[in-house]
C-alpha positions in Angstrom: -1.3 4.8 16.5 0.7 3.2 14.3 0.8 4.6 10.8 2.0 3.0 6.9 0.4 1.5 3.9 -1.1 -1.6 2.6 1.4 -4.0 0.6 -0.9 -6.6 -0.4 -4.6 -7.1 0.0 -6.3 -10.3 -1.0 -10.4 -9.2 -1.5 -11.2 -12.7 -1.8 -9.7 -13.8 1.8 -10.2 -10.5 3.3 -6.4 -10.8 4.3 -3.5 -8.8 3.7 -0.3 -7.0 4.8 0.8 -3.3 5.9 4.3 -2.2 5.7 4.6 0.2 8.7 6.6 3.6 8.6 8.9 1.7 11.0 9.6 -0.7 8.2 7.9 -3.4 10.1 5.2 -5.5 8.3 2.3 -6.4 10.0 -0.7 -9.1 8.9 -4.2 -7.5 8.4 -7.5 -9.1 8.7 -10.7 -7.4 7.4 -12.5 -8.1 10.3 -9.9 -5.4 11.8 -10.8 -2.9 9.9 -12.9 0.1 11.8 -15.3 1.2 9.1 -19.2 0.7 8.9 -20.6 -1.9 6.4 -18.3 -3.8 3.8 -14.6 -3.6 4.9 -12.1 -3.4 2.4 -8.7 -2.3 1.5 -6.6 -1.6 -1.7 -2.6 -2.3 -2.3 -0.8 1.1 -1.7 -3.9 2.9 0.2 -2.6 4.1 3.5 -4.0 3.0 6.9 -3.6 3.9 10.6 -3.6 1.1 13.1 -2.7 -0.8 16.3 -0.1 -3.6 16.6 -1.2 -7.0 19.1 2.1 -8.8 19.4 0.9 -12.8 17.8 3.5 -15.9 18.0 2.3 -16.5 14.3 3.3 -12.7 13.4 2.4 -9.7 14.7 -1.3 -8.2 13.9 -2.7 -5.0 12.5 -5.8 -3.9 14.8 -8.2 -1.1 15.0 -7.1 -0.1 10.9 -8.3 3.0 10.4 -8.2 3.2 6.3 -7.1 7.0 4.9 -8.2 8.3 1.6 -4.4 8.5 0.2 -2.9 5.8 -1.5 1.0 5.3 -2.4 3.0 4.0 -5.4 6.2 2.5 -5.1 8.7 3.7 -8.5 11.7 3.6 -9.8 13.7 6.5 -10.7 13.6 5.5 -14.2 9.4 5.1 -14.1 9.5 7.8 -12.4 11.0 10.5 -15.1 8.9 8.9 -17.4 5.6 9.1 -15.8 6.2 13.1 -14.3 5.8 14.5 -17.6 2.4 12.6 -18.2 0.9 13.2 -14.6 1.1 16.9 -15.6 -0.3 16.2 -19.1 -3.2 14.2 -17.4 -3.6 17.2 -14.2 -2.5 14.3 -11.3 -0.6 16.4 -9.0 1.3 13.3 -6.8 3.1 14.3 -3.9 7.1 12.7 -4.4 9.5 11.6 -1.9 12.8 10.3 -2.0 13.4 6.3 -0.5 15.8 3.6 -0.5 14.9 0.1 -0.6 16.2 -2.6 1.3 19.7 -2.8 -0.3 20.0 1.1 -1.2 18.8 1.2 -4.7 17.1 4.7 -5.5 13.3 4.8 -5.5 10.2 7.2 -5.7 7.4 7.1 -3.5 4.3 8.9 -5.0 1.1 9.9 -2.9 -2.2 10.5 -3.7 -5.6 11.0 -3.5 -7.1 7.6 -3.4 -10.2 8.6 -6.1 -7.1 8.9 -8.4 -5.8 5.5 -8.0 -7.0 3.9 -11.2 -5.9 6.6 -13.0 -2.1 6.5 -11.6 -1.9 3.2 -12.8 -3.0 3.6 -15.9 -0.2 5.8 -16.7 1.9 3.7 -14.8 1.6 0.9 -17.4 1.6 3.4 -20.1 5.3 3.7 -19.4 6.5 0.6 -19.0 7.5 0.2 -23.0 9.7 3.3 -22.3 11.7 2.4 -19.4 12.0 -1.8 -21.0 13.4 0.2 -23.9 15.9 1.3 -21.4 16.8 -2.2 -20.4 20.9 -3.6 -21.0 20.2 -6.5 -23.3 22.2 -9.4 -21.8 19.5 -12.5 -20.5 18.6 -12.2 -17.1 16.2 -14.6 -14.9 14.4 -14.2 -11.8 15.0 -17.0 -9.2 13.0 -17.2 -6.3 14.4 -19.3 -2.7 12.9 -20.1 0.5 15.1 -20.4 3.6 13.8 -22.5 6.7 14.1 -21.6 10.3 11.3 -18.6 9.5 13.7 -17.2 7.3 11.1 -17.3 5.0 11.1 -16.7 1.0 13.6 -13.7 -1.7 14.0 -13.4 -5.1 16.7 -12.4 -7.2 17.3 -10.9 -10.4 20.5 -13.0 -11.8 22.9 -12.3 -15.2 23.1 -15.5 -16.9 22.8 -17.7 -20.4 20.4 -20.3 -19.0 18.0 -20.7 -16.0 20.7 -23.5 -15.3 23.5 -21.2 -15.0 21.2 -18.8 -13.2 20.3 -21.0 -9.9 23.9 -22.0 -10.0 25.2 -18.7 -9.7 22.5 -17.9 -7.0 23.1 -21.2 -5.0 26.8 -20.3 -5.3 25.5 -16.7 -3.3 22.7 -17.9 -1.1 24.9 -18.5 1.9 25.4 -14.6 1.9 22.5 -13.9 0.9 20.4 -15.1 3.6 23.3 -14.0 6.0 22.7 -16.9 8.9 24.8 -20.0 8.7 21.8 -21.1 10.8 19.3 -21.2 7.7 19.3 -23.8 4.9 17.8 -21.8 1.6 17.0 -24.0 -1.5 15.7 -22.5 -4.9 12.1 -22.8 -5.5 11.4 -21.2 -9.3 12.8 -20.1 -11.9 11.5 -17.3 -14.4 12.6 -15.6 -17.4 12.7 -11.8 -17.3 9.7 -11.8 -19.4 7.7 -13.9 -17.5 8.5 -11.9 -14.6 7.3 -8.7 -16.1 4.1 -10.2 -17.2 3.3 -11.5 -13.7 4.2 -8.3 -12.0 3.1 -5.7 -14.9 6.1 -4.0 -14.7 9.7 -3.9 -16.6 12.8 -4.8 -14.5 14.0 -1.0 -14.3 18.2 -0.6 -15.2 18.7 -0.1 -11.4 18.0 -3.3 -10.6 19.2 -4.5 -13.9 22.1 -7.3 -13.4 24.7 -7.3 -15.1 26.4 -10.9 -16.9 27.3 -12.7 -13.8 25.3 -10.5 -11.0 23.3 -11.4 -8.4 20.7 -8.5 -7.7 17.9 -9.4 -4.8 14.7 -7.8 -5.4 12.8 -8.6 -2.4 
């Protein structure tokens, strides 16, 4: 079996997403999951499973859920939050990862009773590593590509959201990579309404500097 973790769980639609240790990401439907009773998952809990190859996207099937969950950092979160996990006696497991374009990061394990208390002091360190943050304006602009490309976002060094999707549409081309796919800008957000919807601070690493174009996902 397949092993990895859960990147995003909807409770309301039962639906959701596993990144596999194989970096491949699978769809996951509750009625998949192989335990008794009500079936449920959490973002960042790890699973074992089955793939069954789907036109529409490859499924997750047989998911066995495991009582460990894992947290996603940046370096920068990271040294903040190490000094508090001891103060607070969670004892995370840490490994070493890049992301998709080589930036440092920090995967954390643990057990999954802990998991509301991780994140607590997760958000408790978010004013520390914003305080950290250059201080030119930055946006977030989101795209979409067609031919299944599907969807990115970027973190762009700029004045104005104006000059922001201009710089991006000026780099989408090489972006998306495939002279095949046509990718239009769908939203633009200031840094601070990024952070609010996501609940973290843009860490320095992936911090753009006036003029840069930094893709985030």
């Amino acid at each position: 079996m397949m092993e990895g973790r859960v990147v995003l769980w909807t409770p309301q639609k039962g639906l959701g997403a596993i990144l596999g240790d194989d970096d491949q990401e699978v769809l996951v439907h509750h009625t998949q999951i192989a335990t008794p009773g009500f079936k449920n998952l959490v973002t960042g809990q790890r699973v074992r499973y089955e793939v069954r190859p789907d036109p529409r996207g490859d499924q997750a099937v047989n998911v066995v859920p495991l009582p460990v969950v894992e947290v996603e950092l940046s370096p920068e979160e990271w040294r903040h939050l190490e000094p508090r996990c001891a103060a607070e006696n969670l004892a995370p497991t840490s490994r070493s990862a890049l992301d998709g374009w080589d930036r440092p990061r920090v995967i954390l394990s643990l057990a999954l009773e802990h998991r509301e208390k991780l994140e607590a002091a997760i958000r408790a360190v978010q004013r520390a590593v914003k305080s950290e943050q250059p201080t030119n304006p930055v946006f977030i602009v989101d795209f979409e590509g067609d031919q299944g490309y599907g969807c990115g976002w970027c973190a762009v060094g700029a004045e104005s959201a104006e000059a922001a999707e201009a710089l991006l549409r000026s780099k989408l081309k090489e972006i998306v990579g495939d002279d095949e796919v046509t990718a239009e800008i769908v939203e633009t957000q200031t840094l601070a309404e990024y952070e609010d919807d996501l609940g973290r601070a843009l860490p320095p690493s992936c911090f753009p500097k006036p003029g840069e174009v930094l893709q985030l996902g």
